[in-house]
C-alpha positions in Angstrom: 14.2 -45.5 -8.7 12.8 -47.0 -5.5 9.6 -46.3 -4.3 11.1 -44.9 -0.7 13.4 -42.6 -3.0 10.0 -41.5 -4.9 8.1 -40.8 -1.6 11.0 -39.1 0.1 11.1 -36.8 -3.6 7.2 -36.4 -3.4 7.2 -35.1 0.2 10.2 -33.4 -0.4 8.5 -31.3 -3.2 5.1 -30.8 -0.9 7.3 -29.4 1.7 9.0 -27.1 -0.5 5.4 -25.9 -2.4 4.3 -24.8 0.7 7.2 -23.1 2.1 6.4 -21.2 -1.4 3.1 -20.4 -0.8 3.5 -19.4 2.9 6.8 -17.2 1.7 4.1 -15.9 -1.3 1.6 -15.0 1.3 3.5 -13.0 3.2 5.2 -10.9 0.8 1.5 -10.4 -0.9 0.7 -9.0 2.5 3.6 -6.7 2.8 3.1 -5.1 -0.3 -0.1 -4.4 0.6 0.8 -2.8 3.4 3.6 -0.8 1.7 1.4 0.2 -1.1 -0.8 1.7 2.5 2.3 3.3 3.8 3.3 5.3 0.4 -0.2 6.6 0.3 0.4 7.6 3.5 3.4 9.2 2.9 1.8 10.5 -0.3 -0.8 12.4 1.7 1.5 13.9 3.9 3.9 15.0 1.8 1.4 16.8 -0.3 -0.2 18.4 3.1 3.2 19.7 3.7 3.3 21.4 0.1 0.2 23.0 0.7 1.3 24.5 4.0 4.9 25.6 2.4 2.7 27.4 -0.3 0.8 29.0 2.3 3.7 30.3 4.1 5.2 31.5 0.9 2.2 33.4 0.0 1.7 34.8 4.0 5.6 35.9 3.8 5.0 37.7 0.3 1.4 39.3 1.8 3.6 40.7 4.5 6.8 42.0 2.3 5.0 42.7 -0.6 1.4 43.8 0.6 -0.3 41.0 -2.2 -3.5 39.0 -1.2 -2.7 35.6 0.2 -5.8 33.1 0.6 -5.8 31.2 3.9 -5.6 27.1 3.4 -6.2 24.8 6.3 -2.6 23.1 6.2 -2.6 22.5 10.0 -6.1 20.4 9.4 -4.5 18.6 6.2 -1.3 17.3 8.6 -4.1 16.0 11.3 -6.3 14.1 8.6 -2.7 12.8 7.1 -1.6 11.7 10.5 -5.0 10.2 11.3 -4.2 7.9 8.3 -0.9 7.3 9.3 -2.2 6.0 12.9 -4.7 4.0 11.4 -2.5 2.1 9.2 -0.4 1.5 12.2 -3.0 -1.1 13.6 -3.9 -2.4 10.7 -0.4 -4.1 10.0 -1.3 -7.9 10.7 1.3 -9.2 13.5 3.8 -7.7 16.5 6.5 -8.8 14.3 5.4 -6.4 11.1 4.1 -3.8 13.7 8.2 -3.7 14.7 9.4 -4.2 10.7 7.3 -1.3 10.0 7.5 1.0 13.5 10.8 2.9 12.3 9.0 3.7 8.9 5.4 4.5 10.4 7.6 7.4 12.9 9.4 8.5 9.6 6.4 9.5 8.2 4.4 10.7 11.5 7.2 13.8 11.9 5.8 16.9 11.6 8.3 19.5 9.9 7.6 23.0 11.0 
């Protein structure tokens, strides 16, 4: 083995280790940010929950005469949404503010 053939392996081999570690960095930082976004989605869906039971127990107050407790569901959907926003600036470029946009407005709707 020549020494040009060595050289051209060795740089051949630095290229391709960091290629690696940029490819490693990146995906670290996207599942950090999708570990964020199923929190997010966590807290909504368990503010939607809470507002389902209280409609359920309003609707059997009013056909059955029972005691409902009154929940803040429409303040639970805000704080989730809050969360939800913030998370939207905190992605780290345009490019994963776009890779992310269709799932960020997934999670933003507001069933009723």
């Amino acid at each position: 083995m020549s020494l040009e053939t060595s050289t051209s392996a060795l740089k051949s081999t630095i290229e391709k280790l960091k290629n690696l570690q940029a490819e490693r960095k990146s995906l670290l930082f996207e599942v950090e940010d999708l570990k964020k976004m199923a929190d997010a989605k966590t807290d909504t869906l368990e503010s939607e929950v809470k507002a389902l039971m209280n409609e359920v127990k309003t609707l059997r107050a009013l056909m059955f005469g029972e005691e409902t407790q009154e929940h803040e569901p429409e303040q639970q959907n805000k704080n989730a949404e809050a969360k939800i926003t913030q998370l939207e600036g905190e992605t780290n470029t345009p490019k994963d503010r776009q890779r992310y946009k269709g799932s960020f407005l997934s999670l933003n709707k507001n069933p009723k």
